[in-house]
C-alpha positions as CSV (number, residue, x, y, z in Angstrom):
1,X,-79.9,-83.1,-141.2
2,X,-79.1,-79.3,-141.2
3,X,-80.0,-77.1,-145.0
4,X,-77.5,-74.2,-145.7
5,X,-78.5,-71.6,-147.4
6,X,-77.1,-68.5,-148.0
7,X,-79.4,-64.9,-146.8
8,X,-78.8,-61.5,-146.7
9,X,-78.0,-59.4,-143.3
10,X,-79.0,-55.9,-142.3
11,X,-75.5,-54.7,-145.0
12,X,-76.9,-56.7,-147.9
13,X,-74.2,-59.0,-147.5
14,X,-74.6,-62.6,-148.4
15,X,-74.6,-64.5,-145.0
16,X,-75.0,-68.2,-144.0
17,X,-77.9,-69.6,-142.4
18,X,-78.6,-72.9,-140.7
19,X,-82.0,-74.6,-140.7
20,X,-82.0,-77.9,-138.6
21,X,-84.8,-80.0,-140.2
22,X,-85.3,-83.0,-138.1
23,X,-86.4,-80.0,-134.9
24,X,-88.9,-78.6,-137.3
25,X,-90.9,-82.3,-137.3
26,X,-92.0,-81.7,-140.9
27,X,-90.9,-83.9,-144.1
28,X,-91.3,-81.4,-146.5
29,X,-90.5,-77.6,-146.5
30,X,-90.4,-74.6,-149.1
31,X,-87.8,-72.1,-149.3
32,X,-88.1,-68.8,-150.4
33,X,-86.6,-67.6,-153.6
34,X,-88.0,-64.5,-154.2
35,X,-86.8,-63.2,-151.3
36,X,-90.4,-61.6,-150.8
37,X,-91.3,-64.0,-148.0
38,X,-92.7,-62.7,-144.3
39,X,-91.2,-65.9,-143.2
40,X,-88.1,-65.7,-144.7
41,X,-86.1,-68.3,-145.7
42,X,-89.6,-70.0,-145.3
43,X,-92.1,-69.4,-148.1
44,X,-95.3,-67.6,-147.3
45,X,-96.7,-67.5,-151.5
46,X,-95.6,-63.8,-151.8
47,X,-94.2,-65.2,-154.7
48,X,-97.7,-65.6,-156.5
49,X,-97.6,-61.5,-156.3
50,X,-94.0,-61.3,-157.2
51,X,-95.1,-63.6,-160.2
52,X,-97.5,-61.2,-161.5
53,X,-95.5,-57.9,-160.9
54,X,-93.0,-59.0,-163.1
55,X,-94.3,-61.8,-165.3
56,X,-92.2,-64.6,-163.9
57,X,-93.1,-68.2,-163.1
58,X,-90.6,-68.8,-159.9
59,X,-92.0,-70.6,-157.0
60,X,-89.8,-72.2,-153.8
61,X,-87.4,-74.7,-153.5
62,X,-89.8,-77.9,-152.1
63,X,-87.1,-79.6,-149.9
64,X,-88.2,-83.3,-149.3
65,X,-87.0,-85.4,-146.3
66,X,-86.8,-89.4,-146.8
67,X,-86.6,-91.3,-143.6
């Protein structure tokens, strides 16, 4: 099972990236979404500051895998 996701490159431009989940041996994952992330796409929590900076609520996308 592969996730797309869209990213930015160095131009800002949208651009397409590929994560293949069954070679990361996990069933769960979090994306990024507030693009904040040292791990980017993966989330490292920098949302919890983003949250407060700017009085928002938004946390990763939890991607679940069922076997």
């Amino acid at each position: 099972m592969r996730l797309l996701t869209n990213m930015l490159n160095d131009t800002n431009k949208p651009n397409r990236c590929e994560i293949n989940l069954q070679s990361l041996n996990k069933n769960k994952i979090a994306i990024c979404r507030c693009w904040k992330s040292k791990k980017f796409p993966y989330c490292d929590g920098s949302h919890n500051q983003y949250n407060e900076d700017n009085n928002d609520s938004l946390g990763p996308a939890i991607i679940k895998i069922e076997e």
